[in-house]
Biotite code that builds the C-alpha atoms (Angstrom):
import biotite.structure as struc

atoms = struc.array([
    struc.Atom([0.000, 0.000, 0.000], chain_id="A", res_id=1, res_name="UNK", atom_name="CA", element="C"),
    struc.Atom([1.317, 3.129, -1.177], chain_id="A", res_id=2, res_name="UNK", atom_name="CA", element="C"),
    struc.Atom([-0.625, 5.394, 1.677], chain_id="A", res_id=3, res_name="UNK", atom_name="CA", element="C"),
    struc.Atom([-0.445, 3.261, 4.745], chain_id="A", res_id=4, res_name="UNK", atom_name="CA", element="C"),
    struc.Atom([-2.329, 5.850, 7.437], chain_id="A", res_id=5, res_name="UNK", atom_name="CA", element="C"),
    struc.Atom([-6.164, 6.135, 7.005], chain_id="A", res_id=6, res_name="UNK", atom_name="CA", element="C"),
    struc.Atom([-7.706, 8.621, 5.065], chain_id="A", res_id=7, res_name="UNK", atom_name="CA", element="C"),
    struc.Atom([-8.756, 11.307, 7.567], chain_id="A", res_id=8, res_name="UNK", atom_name="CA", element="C"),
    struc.Atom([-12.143, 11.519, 5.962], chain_id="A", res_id=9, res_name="UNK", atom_name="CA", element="C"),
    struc.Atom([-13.482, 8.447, 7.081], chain_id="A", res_id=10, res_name="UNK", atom_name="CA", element="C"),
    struc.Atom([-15.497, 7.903, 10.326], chain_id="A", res_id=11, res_name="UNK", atom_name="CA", element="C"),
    struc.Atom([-13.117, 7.814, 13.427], chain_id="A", res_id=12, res_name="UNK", atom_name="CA", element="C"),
    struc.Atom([-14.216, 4.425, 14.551], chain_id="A", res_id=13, res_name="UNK", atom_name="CA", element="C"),
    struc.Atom([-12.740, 3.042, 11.047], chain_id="A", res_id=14, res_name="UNK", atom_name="CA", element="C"),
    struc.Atom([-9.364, 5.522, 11.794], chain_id="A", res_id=15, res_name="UNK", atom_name="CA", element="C"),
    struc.Atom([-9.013, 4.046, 15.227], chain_id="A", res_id=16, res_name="UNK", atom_name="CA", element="C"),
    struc.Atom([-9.759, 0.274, 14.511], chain_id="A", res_id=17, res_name="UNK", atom_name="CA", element="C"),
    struc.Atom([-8.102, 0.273, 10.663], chain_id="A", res_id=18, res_name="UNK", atom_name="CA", element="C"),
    struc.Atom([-8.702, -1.950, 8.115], chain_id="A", res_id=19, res_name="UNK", atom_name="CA", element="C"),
    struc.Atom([-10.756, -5.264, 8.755], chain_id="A", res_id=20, res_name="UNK", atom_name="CA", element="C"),
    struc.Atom([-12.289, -8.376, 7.743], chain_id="A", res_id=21, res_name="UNK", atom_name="CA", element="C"),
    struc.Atom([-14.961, -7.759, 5.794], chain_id="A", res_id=22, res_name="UNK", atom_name="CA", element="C"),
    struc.Atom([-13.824, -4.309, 4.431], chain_id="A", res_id=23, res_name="UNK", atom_name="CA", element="C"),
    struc.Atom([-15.464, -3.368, 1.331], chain_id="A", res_id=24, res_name="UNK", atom_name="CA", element="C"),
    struc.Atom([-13.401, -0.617, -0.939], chain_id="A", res_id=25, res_name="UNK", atom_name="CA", element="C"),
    struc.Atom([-11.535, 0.333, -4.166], chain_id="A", res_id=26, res_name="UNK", atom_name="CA", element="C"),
    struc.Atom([-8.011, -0.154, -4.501], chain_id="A", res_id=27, res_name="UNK", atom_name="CA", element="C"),
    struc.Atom([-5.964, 2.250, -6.620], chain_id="A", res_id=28, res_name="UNK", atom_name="CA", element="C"),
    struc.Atom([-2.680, 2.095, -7.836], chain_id="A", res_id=29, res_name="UNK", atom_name="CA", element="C"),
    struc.Atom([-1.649, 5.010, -6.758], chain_id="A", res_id=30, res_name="UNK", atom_name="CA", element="C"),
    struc.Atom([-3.433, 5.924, -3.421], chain_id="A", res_id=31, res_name="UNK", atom_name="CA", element="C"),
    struc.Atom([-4.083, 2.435, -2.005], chain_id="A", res_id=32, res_name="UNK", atom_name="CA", element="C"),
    struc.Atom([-7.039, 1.157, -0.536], chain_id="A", res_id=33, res_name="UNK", atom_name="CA", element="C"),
    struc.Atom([-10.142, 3.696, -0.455], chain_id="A", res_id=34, res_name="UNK", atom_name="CA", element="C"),
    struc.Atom([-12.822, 2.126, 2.131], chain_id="A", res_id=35, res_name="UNK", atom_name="CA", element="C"),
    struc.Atom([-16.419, 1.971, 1.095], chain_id="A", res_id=36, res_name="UNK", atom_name="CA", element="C"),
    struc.Atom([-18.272, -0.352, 3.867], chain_id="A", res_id=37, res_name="UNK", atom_name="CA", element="C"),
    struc.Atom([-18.083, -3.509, 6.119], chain_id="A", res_id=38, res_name="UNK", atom_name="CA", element="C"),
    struc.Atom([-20.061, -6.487, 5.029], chain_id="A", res_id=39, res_name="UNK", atom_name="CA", element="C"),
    struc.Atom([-20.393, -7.453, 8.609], chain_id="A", res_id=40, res_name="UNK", atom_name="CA", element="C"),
    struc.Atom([-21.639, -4.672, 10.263], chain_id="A", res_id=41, res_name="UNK", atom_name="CA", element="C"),
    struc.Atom([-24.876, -3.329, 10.362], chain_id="A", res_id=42, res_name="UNK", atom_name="CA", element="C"),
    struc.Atom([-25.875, -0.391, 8.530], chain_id="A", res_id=43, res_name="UNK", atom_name="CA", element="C"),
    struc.Atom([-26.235, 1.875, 11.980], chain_id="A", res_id=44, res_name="UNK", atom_name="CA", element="C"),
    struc.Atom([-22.493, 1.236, 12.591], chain_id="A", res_id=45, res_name="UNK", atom_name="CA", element="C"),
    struc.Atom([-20.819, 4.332, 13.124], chain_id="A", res_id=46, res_name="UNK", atom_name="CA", element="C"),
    struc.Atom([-18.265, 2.581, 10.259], chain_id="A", res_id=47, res_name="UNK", atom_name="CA", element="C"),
    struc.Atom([-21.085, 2.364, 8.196], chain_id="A", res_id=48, res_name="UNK", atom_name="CA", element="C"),
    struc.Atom([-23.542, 4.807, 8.721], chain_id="A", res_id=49, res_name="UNK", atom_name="CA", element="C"),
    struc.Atom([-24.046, 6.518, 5.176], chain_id="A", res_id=50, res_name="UNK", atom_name="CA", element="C"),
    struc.Atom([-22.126, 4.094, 3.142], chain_id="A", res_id=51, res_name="UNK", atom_name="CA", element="C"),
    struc.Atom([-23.926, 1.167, 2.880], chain_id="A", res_id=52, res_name="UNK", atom_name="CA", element="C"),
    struc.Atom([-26.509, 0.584, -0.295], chain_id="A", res_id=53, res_name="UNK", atom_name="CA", element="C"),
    struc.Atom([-30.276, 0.855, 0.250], chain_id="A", res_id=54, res_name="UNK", atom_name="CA", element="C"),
    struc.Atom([-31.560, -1.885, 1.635], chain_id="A", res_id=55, res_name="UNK", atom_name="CA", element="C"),
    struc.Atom([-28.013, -3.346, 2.815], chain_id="A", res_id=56, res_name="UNK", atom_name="CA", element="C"),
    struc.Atom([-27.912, -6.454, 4.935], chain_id="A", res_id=57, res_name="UNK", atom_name="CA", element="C"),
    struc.Atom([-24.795, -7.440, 6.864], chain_id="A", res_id=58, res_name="UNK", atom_name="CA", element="C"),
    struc.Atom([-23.797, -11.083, 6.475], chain_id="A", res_id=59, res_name="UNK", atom_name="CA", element="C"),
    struc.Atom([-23.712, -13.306, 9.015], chain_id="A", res_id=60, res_name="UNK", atom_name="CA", element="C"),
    struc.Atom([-20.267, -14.185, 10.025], chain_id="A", res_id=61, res_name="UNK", atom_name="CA", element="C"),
    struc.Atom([-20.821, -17.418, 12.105], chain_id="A", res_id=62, res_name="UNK", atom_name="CA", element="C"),
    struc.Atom([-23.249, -18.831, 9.658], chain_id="A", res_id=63, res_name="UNK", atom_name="CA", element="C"),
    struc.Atom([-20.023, -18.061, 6.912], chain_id="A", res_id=64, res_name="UNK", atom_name="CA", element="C"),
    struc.Atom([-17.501, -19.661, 9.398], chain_id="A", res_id=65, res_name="UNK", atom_name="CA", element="C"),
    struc.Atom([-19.568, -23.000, 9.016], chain_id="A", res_id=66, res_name="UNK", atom_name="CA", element="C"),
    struc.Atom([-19.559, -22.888, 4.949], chain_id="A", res_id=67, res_name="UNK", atom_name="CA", element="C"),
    struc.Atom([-15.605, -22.199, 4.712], chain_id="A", res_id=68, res_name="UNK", atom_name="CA", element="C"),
    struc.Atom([-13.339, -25.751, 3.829], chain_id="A", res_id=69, res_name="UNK", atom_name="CA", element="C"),
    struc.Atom([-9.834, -26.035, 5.533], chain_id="A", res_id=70, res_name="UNK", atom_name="CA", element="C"),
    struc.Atom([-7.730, -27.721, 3.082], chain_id="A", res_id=71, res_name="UNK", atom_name="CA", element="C"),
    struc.Atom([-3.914, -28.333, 3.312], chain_id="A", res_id=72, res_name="UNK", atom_name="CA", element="C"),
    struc.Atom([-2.412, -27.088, 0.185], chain_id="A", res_id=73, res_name="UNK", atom_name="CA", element="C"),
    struc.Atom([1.212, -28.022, 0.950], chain_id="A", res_id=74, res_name="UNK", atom_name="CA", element="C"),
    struc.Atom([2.465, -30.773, 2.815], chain_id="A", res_id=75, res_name="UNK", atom_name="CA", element="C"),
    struc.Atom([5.969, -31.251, 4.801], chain_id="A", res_id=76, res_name="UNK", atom_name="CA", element="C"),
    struc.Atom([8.579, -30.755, 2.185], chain_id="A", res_id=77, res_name="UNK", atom_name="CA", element="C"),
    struc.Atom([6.682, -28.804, -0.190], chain_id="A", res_id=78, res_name="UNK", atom_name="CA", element="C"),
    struc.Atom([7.385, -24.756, -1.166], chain_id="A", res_id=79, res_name="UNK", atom_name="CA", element="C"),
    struc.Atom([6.168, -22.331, -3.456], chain_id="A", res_id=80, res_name="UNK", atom_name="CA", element="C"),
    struc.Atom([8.512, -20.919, -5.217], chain_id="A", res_id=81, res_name="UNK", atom_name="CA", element="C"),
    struc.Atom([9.103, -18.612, -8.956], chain_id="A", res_id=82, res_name="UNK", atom_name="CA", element="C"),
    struc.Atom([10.394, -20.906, -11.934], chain_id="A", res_id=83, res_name="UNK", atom_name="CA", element="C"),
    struc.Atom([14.395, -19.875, -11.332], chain_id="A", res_id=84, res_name="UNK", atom_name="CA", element="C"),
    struc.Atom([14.213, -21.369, -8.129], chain_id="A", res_id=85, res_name="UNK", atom_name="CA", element="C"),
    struc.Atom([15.842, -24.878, -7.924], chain_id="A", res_id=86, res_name="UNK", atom_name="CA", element="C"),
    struc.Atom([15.451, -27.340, -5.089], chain_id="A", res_id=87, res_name="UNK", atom_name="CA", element="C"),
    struc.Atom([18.839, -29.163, -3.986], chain_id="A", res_id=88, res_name="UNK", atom_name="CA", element="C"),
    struc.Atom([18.172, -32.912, -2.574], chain_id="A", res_id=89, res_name="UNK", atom_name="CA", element="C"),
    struc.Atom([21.773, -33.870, -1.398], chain_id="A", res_id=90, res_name="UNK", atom_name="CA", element="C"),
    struc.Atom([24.209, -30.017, -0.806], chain_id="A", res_id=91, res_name="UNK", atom_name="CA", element="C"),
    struc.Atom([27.775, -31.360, 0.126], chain_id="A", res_id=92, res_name="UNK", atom_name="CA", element="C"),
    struc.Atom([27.972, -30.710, 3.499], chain_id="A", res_id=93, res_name="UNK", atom_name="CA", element="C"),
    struc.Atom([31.453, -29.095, 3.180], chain_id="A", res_id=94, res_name="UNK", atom_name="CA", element="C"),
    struc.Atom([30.485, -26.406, 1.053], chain_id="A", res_id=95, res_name="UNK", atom_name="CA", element="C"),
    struc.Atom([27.458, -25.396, 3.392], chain_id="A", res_id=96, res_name="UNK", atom_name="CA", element="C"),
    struc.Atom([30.116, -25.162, 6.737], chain_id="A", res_id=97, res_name="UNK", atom_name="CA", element="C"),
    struc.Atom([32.773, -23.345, 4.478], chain_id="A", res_id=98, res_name="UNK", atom_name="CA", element="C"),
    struc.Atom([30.303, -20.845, 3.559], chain_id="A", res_id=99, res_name="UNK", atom_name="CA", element="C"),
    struc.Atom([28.313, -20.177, 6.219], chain_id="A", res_id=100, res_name="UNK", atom_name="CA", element="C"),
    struc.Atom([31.879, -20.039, 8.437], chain_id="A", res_id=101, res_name="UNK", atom_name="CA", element="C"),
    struc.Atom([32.741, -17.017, 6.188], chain_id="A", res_id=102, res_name="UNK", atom_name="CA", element="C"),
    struc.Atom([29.374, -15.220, 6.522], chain_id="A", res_id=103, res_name="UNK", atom_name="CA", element="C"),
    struc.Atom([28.692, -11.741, 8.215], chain_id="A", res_id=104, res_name="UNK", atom_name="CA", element="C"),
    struc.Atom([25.786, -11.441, 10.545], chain_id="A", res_id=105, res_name="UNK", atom_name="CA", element="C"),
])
């Protein structure tokens, strides 16, 4: 984000708390993240109030908590990596004591 502190025009409840789950907004390449609304509050939330769209309805976040799948994408031993990234099985041992010996920290 470009603009990390909150935009002073926003309610002071939003400034104080800063972004959260749920947060509803544009984001620009230039300016960052411009809030709109939370999904999870109600409409008379001071975060809200004015923001939402006619006839707005905040979702339900325990009844969404229930519908989301944990999954494990990546077992022991796996990485994400870019394409020039190589995975060694076997380093020689030697080279990994000689060069670490010679490192600054």
């Amino acid at each position: 984000m470009w603009i990390p502190g909150p935009d002073l025009n926003l309610p002071e409840d939003y400034r104080r708390k800063g972004a959260m789950f749920g947060d509803i907004g544009i984001l620009y390449n230039l300016e960052g993240f411009s809030f709109l609304f939370n999904i999870f509050l109600s409409a008379d939330d001071p975060i809200n109030i004015g923001r939402v769209p006619d006839d707005f309805e905040p979702l339900d976040f325990s009844r969404l908590r229930h519908d989301v799948k944990k999954q494990n994408l990546f077992g022991r031993g796996d990485y994400l990596a870019s394409s020039s990234v190589q995975k060694l099985d076997s380093v020689d041992s030697s080279y990994v004591q000689s060069s670490t010996s010679n490192a600054c920290f």
